[in-house]
C-alpha positions as CSV (number, residue, x, y, z in Angstrom):
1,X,19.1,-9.6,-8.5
2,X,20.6,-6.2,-8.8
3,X,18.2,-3.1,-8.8
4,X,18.0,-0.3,-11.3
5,X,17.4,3.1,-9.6
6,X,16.3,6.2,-11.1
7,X,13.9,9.3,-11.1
8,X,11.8,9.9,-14.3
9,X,9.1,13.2,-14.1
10,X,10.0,13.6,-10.6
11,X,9.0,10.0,-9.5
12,X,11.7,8.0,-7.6
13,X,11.6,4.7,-8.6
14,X,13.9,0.9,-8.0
15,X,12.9,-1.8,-10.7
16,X,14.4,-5.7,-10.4
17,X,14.2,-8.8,-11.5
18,X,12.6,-10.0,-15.1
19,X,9.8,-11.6,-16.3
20,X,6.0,-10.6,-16.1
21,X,5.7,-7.2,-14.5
22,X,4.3,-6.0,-11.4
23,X,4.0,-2.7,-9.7
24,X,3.8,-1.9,-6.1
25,X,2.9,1.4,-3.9
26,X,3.8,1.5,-0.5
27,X,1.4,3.3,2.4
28,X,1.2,6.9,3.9
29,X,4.6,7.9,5.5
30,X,6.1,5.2,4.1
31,X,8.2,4.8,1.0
32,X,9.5,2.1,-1.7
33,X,12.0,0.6,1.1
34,X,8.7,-1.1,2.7
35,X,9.0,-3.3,-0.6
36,X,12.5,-4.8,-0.4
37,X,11.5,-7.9,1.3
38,X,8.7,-8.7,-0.9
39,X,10.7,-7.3,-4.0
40,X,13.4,-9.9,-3.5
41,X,11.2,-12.7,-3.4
42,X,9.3,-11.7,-6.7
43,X,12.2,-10.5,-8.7
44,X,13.4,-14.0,-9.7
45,X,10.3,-14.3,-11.9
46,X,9.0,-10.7,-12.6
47,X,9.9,-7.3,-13.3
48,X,8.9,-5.5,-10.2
49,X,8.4,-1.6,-10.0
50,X,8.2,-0.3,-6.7
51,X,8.4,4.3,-6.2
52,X,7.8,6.6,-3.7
53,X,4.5,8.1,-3.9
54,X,4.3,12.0,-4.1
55,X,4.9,13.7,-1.2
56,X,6.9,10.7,-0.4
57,X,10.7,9.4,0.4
58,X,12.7,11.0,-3.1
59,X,9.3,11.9,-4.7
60,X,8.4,15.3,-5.5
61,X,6.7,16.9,-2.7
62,X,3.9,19.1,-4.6
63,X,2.1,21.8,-1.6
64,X,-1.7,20.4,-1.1
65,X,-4.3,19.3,-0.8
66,X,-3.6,16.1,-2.6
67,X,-6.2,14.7,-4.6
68,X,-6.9,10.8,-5.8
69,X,-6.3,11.8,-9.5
70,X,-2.9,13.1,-8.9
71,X,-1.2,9.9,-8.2
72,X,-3.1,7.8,-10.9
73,X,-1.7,10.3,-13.0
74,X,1.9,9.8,-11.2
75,X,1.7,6.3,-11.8
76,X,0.0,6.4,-15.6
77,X,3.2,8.6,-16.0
78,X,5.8,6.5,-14.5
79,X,4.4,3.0,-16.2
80,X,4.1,5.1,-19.5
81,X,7.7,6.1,-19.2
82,X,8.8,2.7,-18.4
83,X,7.5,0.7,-21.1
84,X,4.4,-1.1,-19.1
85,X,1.5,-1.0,-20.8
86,X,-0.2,-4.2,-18.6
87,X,0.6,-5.2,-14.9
88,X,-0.5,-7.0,-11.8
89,X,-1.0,-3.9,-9.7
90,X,-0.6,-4.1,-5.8
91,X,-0.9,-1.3,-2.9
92,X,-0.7,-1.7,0.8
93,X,-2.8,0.7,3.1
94,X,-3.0,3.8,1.4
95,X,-1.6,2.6,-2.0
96,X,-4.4,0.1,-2.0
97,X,-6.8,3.2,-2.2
98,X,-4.6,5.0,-5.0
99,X,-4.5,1.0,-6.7
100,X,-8.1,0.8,-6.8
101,X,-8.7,4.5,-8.5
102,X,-6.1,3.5,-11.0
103,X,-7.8,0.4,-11.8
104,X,-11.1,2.3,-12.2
105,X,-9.3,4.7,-14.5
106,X,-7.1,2.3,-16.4
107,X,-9.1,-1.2,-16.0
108,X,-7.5,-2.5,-19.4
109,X,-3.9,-1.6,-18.3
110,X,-4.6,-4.2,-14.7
111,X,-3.9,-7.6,-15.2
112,X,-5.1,-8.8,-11.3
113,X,-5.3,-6.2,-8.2
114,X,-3.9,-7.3,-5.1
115,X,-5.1,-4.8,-1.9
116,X,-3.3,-5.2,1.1
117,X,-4.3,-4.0,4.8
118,X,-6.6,-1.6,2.9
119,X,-9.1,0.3,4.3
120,X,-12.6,0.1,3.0
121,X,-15.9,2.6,3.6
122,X,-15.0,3.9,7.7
123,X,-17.7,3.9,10.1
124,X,-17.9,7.8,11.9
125,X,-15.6,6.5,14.7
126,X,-12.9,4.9,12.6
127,X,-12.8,8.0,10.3
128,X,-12.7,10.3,13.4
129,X,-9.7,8.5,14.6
130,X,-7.8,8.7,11.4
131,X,-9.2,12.5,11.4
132,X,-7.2,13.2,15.1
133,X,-4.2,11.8,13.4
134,X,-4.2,14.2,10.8
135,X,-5.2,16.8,13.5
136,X,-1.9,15.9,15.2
137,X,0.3,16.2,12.6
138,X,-0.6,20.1,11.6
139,X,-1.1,20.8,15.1
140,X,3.1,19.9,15.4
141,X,2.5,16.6,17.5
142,X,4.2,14.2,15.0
143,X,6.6,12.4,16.5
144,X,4.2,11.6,19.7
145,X,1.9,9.3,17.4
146,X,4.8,7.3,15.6
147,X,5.3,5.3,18.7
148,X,1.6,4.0,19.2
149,X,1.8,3.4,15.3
150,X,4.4,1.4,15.7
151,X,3.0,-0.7,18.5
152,X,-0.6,-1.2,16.0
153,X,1.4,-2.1,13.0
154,X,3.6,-4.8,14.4
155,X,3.1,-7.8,16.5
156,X,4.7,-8.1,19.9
157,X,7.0,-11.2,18.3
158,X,8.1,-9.3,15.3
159,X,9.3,-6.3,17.8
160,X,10.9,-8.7,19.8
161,X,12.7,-10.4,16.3
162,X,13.6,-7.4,14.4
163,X,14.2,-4.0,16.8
164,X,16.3,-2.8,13.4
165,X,13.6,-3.0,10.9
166,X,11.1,-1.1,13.5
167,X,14.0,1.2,13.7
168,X,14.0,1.9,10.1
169,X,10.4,2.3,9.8
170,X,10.7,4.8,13.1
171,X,13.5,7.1,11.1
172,X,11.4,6.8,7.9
173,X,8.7,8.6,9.4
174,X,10.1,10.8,11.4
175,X,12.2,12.0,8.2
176,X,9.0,12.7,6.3
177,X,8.2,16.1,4.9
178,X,5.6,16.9,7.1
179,X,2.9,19.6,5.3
180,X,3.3,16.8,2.3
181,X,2.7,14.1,4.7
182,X,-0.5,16.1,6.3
183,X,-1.4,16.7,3.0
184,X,-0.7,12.9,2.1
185,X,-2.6,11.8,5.4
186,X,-5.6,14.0,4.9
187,X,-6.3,12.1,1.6
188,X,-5.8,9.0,3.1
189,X,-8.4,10.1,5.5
190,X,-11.5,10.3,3.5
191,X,-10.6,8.6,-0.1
192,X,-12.2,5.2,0.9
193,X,-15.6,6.7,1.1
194,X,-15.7,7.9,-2.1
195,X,-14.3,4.6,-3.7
196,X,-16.3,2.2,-1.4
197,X,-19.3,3.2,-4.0
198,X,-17.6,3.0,-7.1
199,X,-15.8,-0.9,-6.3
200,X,-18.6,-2.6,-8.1
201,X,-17.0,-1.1,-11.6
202,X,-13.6,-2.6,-11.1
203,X,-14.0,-5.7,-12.8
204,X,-10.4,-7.1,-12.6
205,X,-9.4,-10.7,-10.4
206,X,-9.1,-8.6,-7.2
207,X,-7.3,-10.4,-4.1
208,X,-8.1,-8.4,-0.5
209,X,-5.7,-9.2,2.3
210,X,-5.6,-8.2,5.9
211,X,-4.2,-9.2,9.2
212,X,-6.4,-10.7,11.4
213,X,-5.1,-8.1,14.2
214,X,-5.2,-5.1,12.2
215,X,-7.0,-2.5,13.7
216,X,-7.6,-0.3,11.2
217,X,-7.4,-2.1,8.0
218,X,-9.7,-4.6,9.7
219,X,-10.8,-8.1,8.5
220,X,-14.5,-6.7,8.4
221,X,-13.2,-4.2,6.2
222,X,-11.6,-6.7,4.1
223,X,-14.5,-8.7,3.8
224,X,-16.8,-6.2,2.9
225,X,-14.3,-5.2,0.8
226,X,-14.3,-8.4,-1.6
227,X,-18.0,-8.9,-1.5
228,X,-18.3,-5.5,-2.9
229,X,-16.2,-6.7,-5.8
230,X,-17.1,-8.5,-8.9
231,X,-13.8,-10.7,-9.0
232,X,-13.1,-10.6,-5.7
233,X,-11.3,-12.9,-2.8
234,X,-10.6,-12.0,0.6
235,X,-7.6,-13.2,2.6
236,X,-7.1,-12.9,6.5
237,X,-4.1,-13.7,7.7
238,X,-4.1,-15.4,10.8
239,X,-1.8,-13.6,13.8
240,X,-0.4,-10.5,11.7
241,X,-1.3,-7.1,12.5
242,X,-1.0,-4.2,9.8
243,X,2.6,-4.4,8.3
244,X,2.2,-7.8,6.5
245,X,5.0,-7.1,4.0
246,X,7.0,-6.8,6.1
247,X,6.4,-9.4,8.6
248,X,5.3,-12.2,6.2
249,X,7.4,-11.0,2.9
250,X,7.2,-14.7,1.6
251,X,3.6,-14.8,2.0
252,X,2.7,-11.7,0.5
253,X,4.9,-12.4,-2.3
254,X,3.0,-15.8,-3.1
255,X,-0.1,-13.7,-2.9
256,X,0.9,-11.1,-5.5
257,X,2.5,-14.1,-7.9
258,X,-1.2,-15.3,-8.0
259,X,0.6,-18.9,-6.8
260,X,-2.7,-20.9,-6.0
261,X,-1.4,-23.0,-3.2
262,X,-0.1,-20.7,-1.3
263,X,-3.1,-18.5,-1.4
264,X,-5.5,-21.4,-0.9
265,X,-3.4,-22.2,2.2
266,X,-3.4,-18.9,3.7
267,X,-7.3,-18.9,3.0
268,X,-7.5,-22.0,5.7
């Protein structure tokens, strides 16, 4: 189906498809693109929003620090201005983070949370690693990290398969704004902390995927994750490694849909 493009208070967004809306936020670095794959294969029964997060892809790009409560309020603003009052909400990585504060601030608004290769309360190490990333970044070292992000995202058979989408991904961060994306990745950084405590109050059907192989989002996380949450399910993904959208786009799509089967056969 064709996609309607558009900006609306500074927001880039891409909407397709009809039916039962849903709304999805990409990672750090990243942007709405991330979603085609998963978009196409929900648009034939929903109406699915995906936009670039501030400080992201054709986003504003506000100086920092960047605070949770600044993109609830981008997306309360973009959803308001759209016509959705009600919506299956999903966010991979960092947009899982910025999907669970909305759903704490807007629980009524959430039909069912889906939180993809999200991460979930850091120990000191994993946090310090993240923390060296950001470090790198304002210290001018970009560039030298997308490389080994690349190689943790992906599995070995998907960069083997598809040297063109790595590509894009590679461009896409390389092209980012780069005291927005410190200011992006600094958030990133230490928001799970302050959410781990506060998952308990979301009381909305709540999925939690991961890749088996992801080594930051891991499946401990992920577990943890869903036993912290009233309504929740976990989901590890045999073989994947961080990018599951866009190296199991089907999958993921069946797991947003809420499609029972599919879920129950990925949960095997």
């Amino acid at each position: 189906m064709s996609a309607r493009e558009g900006v609306l208070g500074g927001t880039h967004y891409r909407r397709s498809g009809a039916g039962a809306p849903v709304i999805l936020i990409h990672g750090v670095g990243a942007d709405l693109e991330m979603w085609e794959p998963v978009a196409a294969r929900l648009a034939a029964e929903h109406d699915v929003l995906r936009y670039d997060m501030q400080g992201h892809g054709a986003s504003t790009k506000p100086p920092g620090p960047y605070h949770l409560d600044g993109f609830v309020d981008q997306l309360r603003r973009l959803a308001d201005g759209l016509g959705l009052p009600r919506f299956v909400l999903a966010g991979f990585s960092m947009g899982g983070l910025v999907a669970q504060a909305f759903a704490l601030a807007e629980p009524a608004r959430v039909e069912r949370l889906v939180l993809l290769n999200t991460v979930f309360d850091r120990s000191a190490q994993e946090r310090a690693a993240v923390e060296a990333r950001v470090r790198e970044v304002l210290d001018g070292g970009h560039e030298a990290g997308i490389a080994a992000a690349l190689e943790r995202w992906f599995t070995p058979g998907f960069h083997a398969r598809r040297p063109e989408a790595i590509d894009a991904i590679r461009r896409r961060m390389e092209s980012n704004d780069l005291p927005a994306y410190a200011a992006a990745y600094g958030l990133f950084a230490t928001a799970d902390q302050a959410l781990a405590a506060q998952l308990g109050c979301i009381q909305v059907p709540t999925t939690v995927v991961t890749g088996a192989e992801d080594r930051r989002s891991t499946a401990a996380m992920a577990t943890a994750m869903a036993e912290h949450l009233p309504r929740g399910r976990c989901l590890i993904i045999p073989g994947q490694r961080h990018m599951t959208p866009l190296e199991v786009p089907r999958l993921v799509a069946e797991i947003i849909a809420g499609r029972t089967a599919a879920i129950d056969a990925a949960a095997q």
